[in-house]
C-alpha positions in Angstrom: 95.9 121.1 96.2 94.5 123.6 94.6 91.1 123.4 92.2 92.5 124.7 89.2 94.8 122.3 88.8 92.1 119.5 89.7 90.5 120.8 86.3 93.2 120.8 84.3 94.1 117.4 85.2 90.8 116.2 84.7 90.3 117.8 81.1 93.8 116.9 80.1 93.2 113.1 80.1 89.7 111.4 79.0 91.8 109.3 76.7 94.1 107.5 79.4 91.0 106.9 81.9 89.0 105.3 79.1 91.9 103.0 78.2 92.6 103.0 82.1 89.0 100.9 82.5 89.2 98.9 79.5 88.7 95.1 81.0 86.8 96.1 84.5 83.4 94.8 82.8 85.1 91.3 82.7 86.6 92.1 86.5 83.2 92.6 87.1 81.4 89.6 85.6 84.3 87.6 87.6 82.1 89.0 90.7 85.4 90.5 92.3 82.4 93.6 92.7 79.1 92.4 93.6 76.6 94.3 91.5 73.9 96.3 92.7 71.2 95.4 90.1 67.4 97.0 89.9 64.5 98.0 88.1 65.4 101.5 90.0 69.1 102.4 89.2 71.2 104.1 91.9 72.3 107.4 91.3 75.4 108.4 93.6 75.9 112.3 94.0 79.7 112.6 94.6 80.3 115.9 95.8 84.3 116.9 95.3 86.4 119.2 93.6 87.3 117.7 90.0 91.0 115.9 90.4 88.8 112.3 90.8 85.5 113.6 88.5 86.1 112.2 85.3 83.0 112.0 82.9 84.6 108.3 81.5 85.2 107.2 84.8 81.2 107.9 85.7 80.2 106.1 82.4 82.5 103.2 82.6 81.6 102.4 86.4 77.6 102.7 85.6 77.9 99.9 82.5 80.4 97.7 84.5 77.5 98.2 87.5 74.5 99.9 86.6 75.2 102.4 89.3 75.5 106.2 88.1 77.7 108.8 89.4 76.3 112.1 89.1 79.4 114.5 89.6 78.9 117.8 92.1 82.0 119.9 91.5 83.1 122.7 93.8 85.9 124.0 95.4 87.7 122.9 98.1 86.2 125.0 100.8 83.0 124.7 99.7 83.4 120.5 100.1 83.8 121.4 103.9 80.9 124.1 103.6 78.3 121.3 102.1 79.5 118.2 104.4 78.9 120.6 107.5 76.0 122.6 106.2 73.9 120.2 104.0 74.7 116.2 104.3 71.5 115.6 102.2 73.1 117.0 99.7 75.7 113.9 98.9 76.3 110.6 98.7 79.7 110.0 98.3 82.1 112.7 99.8 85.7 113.7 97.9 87.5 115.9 100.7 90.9 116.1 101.9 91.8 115.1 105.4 93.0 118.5 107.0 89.2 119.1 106.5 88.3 116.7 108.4 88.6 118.5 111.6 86.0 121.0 110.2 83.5 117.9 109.1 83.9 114.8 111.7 82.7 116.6 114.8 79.2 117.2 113.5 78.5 113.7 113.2 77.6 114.3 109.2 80.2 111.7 108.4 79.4 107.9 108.5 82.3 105.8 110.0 83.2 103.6 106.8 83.0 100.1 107.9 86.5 98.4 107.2 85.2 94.8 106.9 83.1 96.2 103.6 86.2 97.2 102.1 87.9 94.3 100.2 91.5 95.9 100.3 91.3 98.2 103.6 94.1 96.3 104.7 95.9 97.0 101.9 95.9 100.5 102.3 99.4 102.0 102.7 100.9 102.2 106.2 101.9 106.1 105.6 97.7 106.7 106.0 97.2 104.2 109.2 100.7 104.1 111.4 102.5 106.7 109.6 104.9 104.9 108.4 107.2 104.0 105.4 109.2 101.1 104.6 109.1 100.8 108.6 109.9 104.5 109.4 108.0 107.3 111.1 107.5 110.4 108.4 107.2 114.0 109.8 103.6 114.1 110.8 103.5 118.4 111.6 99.8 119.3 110.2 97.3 116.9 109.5 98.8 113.8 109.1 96.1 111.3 108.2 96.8 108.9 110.6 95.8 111.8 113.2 92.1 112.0 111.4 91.6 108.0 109.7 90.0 106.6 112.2 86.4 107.0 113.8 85.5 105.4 117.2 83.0 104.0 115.5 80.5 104.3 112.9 77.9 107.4 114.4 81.6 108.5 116.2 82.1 112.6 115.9 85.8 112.1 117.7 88.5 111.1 116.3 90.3 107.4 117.7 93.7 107.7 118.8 94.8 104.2 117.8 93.4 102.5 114.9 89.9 100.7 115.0 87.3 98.9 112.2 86.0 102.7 110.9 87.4 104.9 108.8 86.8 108.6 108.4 87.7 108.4 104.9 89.5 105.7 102.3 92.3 107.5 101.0 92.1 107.9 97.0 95.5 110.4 96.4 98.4 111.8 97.6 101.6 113.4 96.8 104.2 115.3 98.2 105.5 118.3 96.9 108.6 120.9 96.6 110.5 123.6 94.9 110.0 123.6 91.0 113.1 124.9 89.0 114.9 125.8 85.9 118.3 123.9 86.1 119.1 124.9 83.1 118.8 128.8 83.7 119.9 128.4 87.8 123.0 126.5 86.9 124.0 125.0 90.0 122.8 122.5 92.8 119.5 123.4 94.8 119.0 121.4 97.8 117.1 123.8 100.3 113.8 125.6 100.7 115.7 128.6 101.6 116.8 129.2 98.3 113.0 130.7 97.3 114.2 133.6 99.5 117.7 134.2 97.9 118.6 137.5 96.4 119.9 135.3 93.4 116.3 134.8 92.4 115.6 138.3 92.9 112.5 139.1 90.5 112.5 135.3 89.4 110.9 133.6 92.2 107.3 132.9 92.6 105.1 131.6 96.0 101.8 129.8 95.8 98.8 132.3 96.7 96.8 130.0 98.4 96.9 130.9 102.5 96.6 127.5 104.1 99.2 126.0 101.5 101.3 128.9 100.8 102.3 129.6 104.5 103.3 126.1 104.8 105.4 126.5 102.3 107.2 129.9 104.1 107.6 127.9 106.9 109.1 125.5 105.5 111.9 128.5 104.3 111.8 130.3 107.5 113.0 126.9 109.1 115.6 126.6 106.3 117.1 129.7 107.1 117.8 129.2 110.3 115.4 132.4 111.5 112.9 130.4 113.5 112.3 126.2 114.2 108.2 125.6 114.7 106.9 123.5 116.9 104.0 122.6 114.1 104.2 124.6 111.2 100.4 123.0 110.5 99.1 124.6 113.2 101.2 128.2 114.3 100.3 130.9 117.3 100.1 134.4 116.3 103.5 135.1 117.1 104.5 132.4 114.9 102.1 133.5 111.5 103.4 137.0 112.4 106.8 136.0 112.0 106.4 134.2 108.6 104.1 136.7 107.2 106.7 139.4 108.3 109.8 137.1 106.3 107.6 137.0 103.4 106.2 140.8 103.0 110.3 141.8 103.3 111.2 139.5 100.6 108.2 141.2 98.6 109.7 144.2 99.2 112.9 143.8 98.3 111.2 142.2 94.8 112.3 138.7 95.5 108.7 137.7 93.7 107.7 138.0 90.1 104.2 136.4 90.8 101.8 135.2 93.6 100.3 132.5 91.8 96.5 130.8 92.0 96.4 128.9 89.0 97.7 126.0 87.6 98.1 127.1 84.4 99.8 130.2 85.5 102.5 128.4 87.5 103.2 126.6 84.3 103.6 129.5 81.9 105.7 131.5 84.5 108.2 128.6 84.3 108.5 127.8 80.2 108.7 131.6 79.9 111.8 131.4 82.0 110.2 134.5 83.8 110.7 132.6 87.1 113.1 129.9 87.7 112.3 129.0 91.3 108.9 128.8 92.8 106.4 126.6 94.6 105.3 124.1 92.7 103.4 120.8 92.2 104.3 117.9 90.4 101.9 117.5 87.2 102.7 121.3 86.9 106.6 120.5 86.6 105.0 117.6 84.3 103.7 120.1 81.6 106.5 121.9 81.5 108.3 119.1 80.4 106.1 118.4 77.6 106.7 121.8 76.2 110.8 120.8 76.0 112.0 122.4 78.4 113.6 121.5 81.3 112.1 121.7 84.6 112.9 119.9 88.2 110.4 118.7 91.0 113.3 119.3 93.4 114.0 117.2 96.4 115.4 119.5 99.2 117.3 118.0 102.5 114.8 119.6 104.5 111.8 117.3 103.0 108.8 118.0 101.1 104.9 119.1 102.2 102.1 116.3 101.4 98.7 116.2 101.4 96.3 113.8 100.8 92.1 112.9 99.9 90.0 110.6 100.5 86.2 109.3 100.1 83.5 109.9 102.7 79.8 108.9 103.1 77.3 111.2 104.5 75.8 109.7 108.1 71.9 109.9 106.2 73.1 107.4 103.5 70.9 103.9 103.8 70.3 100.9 102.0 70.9 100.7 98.3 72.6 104.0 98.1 75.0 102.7 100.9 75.7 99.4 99.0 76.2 101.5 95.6 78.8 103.9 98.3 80.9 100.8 99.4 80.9 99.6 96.2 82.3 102.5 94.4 85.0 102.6 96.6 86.0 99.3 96.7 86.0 99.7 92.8 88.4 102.2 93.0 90.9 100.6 95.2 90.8 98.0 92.6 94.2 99.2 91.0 92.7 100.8 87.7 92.1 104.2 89.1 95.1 103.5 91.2 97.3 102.9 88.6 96.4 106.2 86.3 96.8 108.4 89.6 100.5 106.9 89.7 101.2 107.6 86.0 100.2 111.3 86.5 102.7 111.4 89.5 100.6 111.1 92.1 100.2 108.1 94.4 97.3 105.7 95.0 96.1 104.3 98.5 96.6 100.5 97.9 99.8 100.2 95.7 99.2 96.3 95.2 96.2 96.9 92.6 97.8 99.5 91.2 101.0 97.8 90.6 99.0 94.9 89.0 97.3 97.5 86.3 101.1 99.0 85.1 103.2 97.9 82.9 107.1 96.6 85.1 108.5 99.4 83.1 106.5 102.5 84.1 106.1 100.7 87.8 110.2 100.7 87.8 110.2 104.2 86.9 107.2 105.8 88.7 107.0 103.8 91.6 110.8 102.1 92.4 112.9 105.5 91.6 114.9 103.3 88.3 115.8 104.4 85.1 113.1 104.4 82.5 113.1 100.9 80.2 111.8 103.3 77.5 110.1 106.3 77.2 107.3 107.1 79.8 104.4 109.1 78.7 101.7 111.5 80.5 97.9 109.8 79.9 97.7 111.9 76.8 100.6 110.4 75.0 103.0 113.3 75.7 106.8 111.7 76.8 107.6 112.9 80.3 110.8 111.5 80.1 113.2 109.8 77.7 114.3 106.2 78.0 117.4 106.6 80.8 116.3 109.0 83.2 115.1 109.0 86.5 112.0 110.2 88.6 112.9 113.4 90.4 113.0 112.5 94.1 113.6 108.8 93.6 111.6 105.8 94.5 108.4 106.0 96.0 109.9 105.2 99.8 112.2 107.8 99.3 109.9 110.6 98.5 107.0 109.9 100.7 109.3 108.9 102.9 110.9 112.1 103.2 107.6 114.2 104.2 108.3 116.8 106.9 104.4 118.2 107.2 100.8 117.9 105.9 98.8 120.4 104.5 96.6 121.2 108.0 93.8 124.0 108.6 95.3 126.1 111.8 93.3 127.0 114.9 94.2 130.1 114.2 93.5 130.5 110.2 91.3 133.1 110.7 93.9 135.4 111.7 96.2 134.0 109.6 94.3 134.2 106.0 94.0 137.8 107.4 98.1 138.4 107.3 98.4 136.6 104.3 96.0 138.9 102.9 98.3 141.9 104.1 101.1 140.2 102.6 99.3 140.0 98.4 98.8 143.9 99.5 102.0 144.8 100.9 
């Protein structure tokens, strides 16, 4: 996911994450957290992009605990860049798994002992087995369960079957699709080839952003039948040739209106009505809803791309520091943080806190695919939808389980960010 859209989300809400922590002194005081008291108090640099980095967040957590959380914001290649170049530089590490692959094999990562997380078993099977409601999902890219777990705590490989460490404790995830304008398109949309239909000509848009963009193309290549990829995460150069070949046609022919970076941008493209068909991720759909108009986060038959993050801690990290690590994590499993991640559409790691933080009604609607009870409204009061309707892609088994790849980094993304490149020119 990209960075602009972490900002955005993060500035949109500072209301809904101060109500969100409202009560976690008293959690506290209950000792459900052991406190890390001192004359000295512990200051945790979390390095990350911003979708987690939330100023009320920092202050809440340091009065419930005395422990501050000084925020270090960059992008998402320059997570990787830090965590392989400079693990002094962190104490708590934000990053996504794909990156993993980049990050574990220097040994800069600590394996996160399980038995100091209170609700690691709690954790949702789609991260540990790859499973939902009992079912495999589509595990093309970097599934998580390929990169969760660590041989062992100073482990630089990756374990093939689960074990006590953990790369990272997932924090988010979602799974996205197609964005549209049912209201100008008119008729049912239920593949990813549609992006590529002459229909759209002129009022289509892609996501500019190589690693996640050419998923996406693959996605449509596979839907129109021109080519079925072994792992789209992770294509030869035969296969990026082929996709980036699809797409530079289409751009020809002037199937696109817009490449698009930011967030912002994919949401003005769609209220304008400029394009009616694009990539798109979900809070994006979400604020062009709160302008009135209609918008869909479509569910296609082929399934939908997910990616995931999680927190790390740096292999240098000792003593107090490391008690004050483990014990912002295990703080944020708790449900609060949980539960605003799933009103914003997105989907926390242990669903059991979170569930226990939401009201039945928005849980029903968010979470169980029902009809809203009443209205349902974004963390800054907008409503998102009206009393009556339902989530687009259903219930939380049926969307998540319905993934058909992961965002990934390929062994060849050298070559490809180099075609994609020719592709914005062509």
């Amino acid at each position: 996911m990209a960075d602009d859209l972490k900002d955005t989300l993060t500035n949109a809400a500072p209301v809904q994450r101060r109500s969100l922590l409202k009560g976690t002194a008293g959690i506290l005081a209950a000792g459900m957290f052991p406190a890390v008291h001192s004359a000295e108090p512990i200051v945790l640099r979390y390095l990350g992009t911003a979708v987690n980095q939330d100023k009320a967040i920092g202050e809440k957590f340091e009065k419930d605990t005395g422990i501050k959380i000084q925020y270090v914001a960059v992008t998402t290649d320059d997570v990787t860049k830090r965590a392989v170049t400079a693990p002094n530089s962190f104490d708590l590490i934000d990053t996504e798994y794909f990156s993993l692959k980049n990050i574990v094999p220097t040994g800069n990562l600590k394996g996160i002992d399980t038995k100091r997380i209170k609700n690691a078993d709690k954790i949702t099977t789609l991260f540990t087995t790859g499973m939902v409601a009992g079912k495999a999902v589509g595990d093309q890219g970097t599934a998580p369960k390929k990169t969760i777990f660590l041989e062992g705590e100073k482990s630089k490989v990756f374990a093939k079957s689960p074990t006590q460490f953990m790369s990272i404790i997932p924090t988010v995830y979602n799974a996205d699709t197609l964005g549209i304008r049912p209201d100008l398109i008119k008729r049912p949309i239920t593949s990813w080839a549609e992006l590529l239909n002459p229909e759209f000509k002129g009022k289509a848009a892609i996501l500019n952003i190589p690693s996640i963009g050419i998923m996406d193309a693959a996605m449509v290549v596979e839907a129109m039948g021109i080519y079925k990829y072994p792992d789209k995460g992770n294509m030869t150069k035969k296969e990026i040739d082929l996709t980036i070949k699809t797409l530079i046609e289409a751009k020809k022919q002037g199937q696109f209106r817009s490449l698009w970076k930011d967030f912002n941008e994919s949401v003005n493209l769609m209220a304008s009505g400029e394009v009616v068909i694009q990539s798109m991720w979900s809070p994006a759909v979400t604020a062009v809803r709160t302008k009135g108009i209609a918008c869909t986060f479509q569910p296609l038959k082929e399934g939908y791309r997910a990616w995931a993050s999680g927190f790390g801690i740096p292999s240098t990290l000792s003593g107090r520091k490391l008690d004050g690590a483990y014990e912002f994590i295990n703080w944020f499993l708790d449900g609060w943080a949980g539960a605003y991640l799933n009103r914003q559409g997105y989907y926390s790691a242990v669903l059991e806190t979170a569930k226990a933080k939401m009201e039945a009604y928005e849980w029903a609607y968010w979470m169980e695919g029902k009809p809203a009870a009443q209205d349902i409204k974004s963390p800054t009061g907008d409503v998102l939808a009206k009393k009556g309707e339902v989530r687009d892609g259903g219930s939380y088994e049926q969307r998540m389980g319905g993934i058909a790849c992961w965002n990934a980094v390929m062994d060849e993304n050298a070559y490809m960010v180099k075609k994609w490149n020719e592709f914005v020119a062509a």
